[in-house]
N, C-alpha and C positions, 0 to 999 in steps of 0.2 A: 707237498708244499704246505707251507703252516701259513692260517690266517688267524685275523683276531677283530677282537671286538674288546671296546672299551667304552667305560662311562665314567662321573667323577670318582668313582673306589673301584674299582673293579675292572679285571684285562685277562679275557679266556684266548686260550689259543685253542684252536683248531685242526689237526693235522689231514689232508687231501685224503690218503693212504686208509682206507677203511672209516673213513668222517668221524677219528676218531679224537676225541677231548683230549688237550693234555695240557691244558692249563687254565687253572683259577686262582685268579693272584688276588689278594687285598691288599689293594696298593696300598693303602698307609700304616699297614704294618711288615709289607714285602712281606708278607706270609700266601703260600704256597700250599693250596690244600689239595690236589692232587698227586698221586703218586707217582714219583718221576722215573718209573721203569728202571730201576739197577737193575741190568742184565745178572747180576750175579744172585741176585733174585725172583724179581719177577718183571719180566722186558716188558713190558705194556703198563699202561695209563689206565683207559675205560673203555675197550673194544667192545663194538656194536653184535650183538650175536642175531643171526640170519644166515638162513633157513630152517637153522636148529639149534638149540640151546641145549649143551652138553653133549657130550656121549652117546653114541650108536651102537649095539649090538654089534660086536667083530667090526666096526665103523661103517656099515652099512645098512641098508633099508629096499624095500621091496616096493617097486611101483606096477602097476599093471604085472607083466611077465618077466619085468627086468630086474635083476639086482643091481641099485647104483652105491658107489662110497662116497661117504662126507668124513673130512674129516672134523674133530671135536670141536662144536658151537657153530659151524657152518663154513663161508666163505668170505661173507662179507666182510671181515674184518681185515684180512690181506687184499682187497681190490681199491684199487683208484676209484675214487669220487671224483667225481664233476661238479665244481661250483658252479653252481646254476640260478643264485642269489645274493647278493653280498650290499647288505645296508649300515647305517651307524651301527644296528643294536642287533642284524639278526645277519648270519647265514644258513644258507642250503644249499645241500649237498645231493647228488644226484647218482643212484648206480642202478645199472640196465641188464640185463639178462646179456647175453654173448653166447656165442660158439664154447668157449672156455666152463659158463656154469652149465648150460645145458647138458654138458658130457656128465656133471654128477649130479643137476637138477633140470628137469624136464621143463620146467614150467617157463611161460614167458611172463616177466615181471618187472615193475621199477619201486625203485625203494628209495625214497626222500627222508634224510634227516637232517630236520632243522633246529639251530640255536639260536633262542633270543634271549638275551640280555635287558635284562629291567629291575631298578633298582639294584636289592642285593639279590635278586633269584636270576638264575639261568634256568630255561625250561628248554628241555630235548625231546622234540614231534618228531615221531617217526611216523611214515606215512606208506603202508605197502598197497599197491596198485596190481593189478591183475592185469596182464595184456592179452591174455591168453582165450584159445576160445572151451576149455574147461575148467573144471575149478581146482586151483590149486592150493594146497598143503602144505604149512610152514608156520615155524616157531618164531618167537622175536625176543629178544631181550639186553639190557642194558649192565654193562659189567662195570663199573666206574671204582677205581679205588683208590682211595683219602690218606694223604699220609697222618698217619698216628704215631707218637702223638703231634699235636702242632706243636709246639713248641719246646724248645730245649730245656731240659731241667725234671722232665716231667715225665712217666713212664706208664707204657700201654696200659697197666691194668688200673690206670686213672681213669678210664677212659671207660663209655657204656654205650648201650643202644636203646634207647628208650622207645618202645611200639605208644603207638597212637592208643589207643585200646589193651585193657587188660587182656592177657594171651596165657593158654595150656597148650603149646607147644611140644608138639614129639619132633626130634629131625630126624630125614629121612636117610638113611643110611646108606653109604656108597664104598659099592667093593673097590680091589684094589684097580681097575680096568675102566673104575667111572662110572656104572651103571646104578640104578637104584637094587638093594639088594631083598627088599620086604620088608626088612628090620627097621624099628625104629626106636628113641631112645629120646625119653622126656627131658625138656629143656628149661621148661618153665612149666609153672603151675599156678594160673590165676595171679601173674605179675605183668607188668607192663617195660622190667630194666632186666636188661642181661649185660651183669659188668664183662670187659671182654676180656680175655684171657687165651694167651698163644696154646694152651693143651686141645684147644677147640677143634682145630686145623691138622691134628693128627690125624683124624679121621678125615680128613676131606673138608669139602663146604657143609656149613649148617645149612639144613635144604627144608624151606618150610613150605606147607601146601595151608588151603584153609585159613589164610591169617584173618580176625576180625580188624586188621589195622590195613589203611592204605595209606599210612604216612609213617616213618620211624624219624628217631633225629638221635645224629650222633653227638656226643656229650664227655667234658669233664668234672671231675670232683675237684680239681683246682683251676680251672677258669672259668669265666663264662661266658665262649664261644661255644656255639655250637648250628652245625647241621642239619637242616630238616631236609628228609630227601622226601618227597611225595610221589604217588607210583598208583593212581587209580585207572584199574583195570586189569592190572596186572595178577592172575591169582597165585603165583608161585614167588619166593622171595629167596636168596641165595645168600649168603653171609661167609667172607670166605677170605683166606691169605692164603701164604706159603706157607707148611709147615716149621717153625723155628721160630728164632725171634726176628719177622717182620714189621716192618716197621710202617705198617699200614692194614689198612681193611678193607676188603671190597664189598657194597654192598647193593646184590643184583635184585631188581626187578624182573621179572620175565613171563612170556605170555609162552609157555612151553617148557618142558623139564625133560632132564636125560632118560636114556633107555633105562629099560628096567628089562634083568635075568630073566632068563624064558617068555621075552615075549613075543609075536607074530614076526617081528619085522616089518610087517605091511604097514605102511605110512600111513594111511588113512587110518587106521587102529591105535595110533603110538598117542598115548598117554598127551592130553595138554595142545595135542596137533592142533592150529587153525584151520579154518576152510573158509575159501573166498572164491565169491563166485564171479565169471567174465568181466571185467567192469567194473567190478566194486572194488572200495577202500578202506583198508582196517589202517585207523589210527589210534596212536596211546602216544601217552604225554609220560615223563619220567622230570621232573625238575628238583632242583639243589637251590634249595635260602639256607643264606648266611644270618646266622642272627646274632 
C-alpha cells in the first residue's frame, strides 16, 4: 500500500512492500526526482538493504555450524511493512523477524524506518533493534535512485556529483558475480566533482570505502537544482545504475559492503559487518534536500 506525506512543495510516497520510497514530487514544478522503476530497466525506486548489503560468497554465509543463503542486499526489501506511525509530516514503518527470515537469518530483530518530511529535506531513520538474547550481525543500507536528468532537454553527462570534501578515491572493483575482487582503480585525485558518465556502470557500481565526505549533492551544469544527500555514519558509499544509457543514478549509503573472493564466509569476519548487542539500537539517518 502506498502512503504519503505532503507539505506546501513537496508529496513523498511511500510504498508498504519493503518501506520503500518512491516518490518525491516538487509540486510546483511537477517534477519527479525519483526513479520510477522502468521494469525494462531497472524495477525498483530506493530499496532499503537489510541484513546485507550486496553480494555473498556462492550467496551464502556461515553462522555458528550452519551454512544459511541470503540472497543479494538481503530480505528486507521484498517484506511487508507495518505502518506503525502516520502524522502530517512523518511515517513509520515496522518489520519483525518471522518464521520466514529466520530459515536464512538466525537472529531476532525489528527494524523501524522512518520518513519525515520538513521543509524541502526528507530524512530516512532507520532504526535496528535487537530482540534476541545474543548479539547479532548485520549490514544496513540505503539504495535510492534519482532520475537524471531532471528535466527534458538536458543530457546525463550535465549532470555531477559533488563530495563534501576533497576526495583520492580508488573504486573498489567487482567481479562479474558481485563480489569485491581486491582490485581497485582511481577515480579521483584530490577533487571534490565527478561529472557522471554511463561508461562508469560497465564495471558494476562505483564502490567507495574511506570517504572524508559525509554529504555529496547531486548537480547540473545547466540548472540550478540540485541534491544534497547527507549520509553520517555511514562508512561505505555506492554510486551506481544499470549498465547503458540509464536514465538515472543511485546513490547508496551503507553501513556494510559486499563479499569479497576468498574470504571466510563466517559472518562475524565479513568485512563492514555490525554487531549489536541484546537490547541495543543502531540507528543512522540518510536524508535528501532539495535546494
Amino acid at each position: 500500500m502506498l502512503y504519503f506525506l505532503q507539505n506546501y512543495n513537496f508529496k513523498v510516497g511511500v510504498e508498504s512492500k519493503g518501506a520503500e520510497l518512491q516518490h518525491f514530487i516538487k509540486l510546483d514544478e511537477e517534477l519527479e526526482l525519483i526513479w520510477q522503476a522502468d521494469p525494462n530497466i531497472w524495477a525498483s525506486h530506493a530499496p532499503n538493504l537489510f541484513p546485507i548489503v550486496g553480494e555473498l560468497p556462492e550467496g551464502t554465509y556461515i553462522y555458528g555450524d550452519e551454512i544459511f543463503a541470503m540472497k543479494r542486499h538481503g530480505f528486507a526489501r521484498h517484506k511487508e511493512f507495518r505502518l506503525i506511525e502516520q502524522l502530517d509530516d512523518k511515517l513509520v514503518f515496522e518489520l519483525d523477524h518471522d518464521d520466514e527470515t529466520l530459515l536464512q537469518y538466525p537472529f531476532k530483530f525489528r527494524l523501524l524506518v522512518a520518513y519525515k518530511l520538513e521543509n524541502n529535506k526528507l530524512s530516512v531513520t532507520y532504526q535496528v533493534l535487537n530482540q534476541d538474547r545474543k548479539a547479532m550481525f548485520f549490514s544496513l543500507g540505503g539504495h535510492p535512485g534519482f532520475n537524471v536528468p531532471f528535466y527534458p532537454g538536458e543530457q546525463y553527462t550535465d549532470y555531477f556529483i559533488e563530495f563534501e570534501e576533497e576526495e583520492t578515491l580508488r573504486r573498489h572493483l567487482l567481479t562479474d558475480s558481485g563480489l569485491l575482487s581486491g582490485e581497485t582503480e582511481l577515480v579521483l585525485e584530490n577533487e571534490r566533482v565527478l561529472p557522471l558518465r554511463h561508461s562508469y556502470f560497465d564495471k558494476d557500481a562505483l564502490v567507495f570505502k574511506n570517504l572524508n565526505s559525509e554529504m555529496v549533492a547531486l548537480g547540473s551544469r545547466t540548472n540550478a537544482r540540485r541534491l544534497e544527500i547527507t549520509f553520517e555514519g555511514f562508512p561505505y558509499l555506492g554510486i551506481w545504475a544499470k549498465p547503458g544509457p540509464s536514465p538515472y543514478v543511485c546513490i547508496e549509503p551503507w553501513c556494510g559492503i559486499a563479499g569479497s573472493e576468498g574470504e571466510s564466509g563466517v559472518l562475524e569476519e565479513k568485512e563492514g559487518i555490525n554487531k549489536l548487542a541484546p537490547e541495543q539500537v543502531f540507528e543512522r539517518t540518510i536524508s535528501i534536500e532539495v535546494l
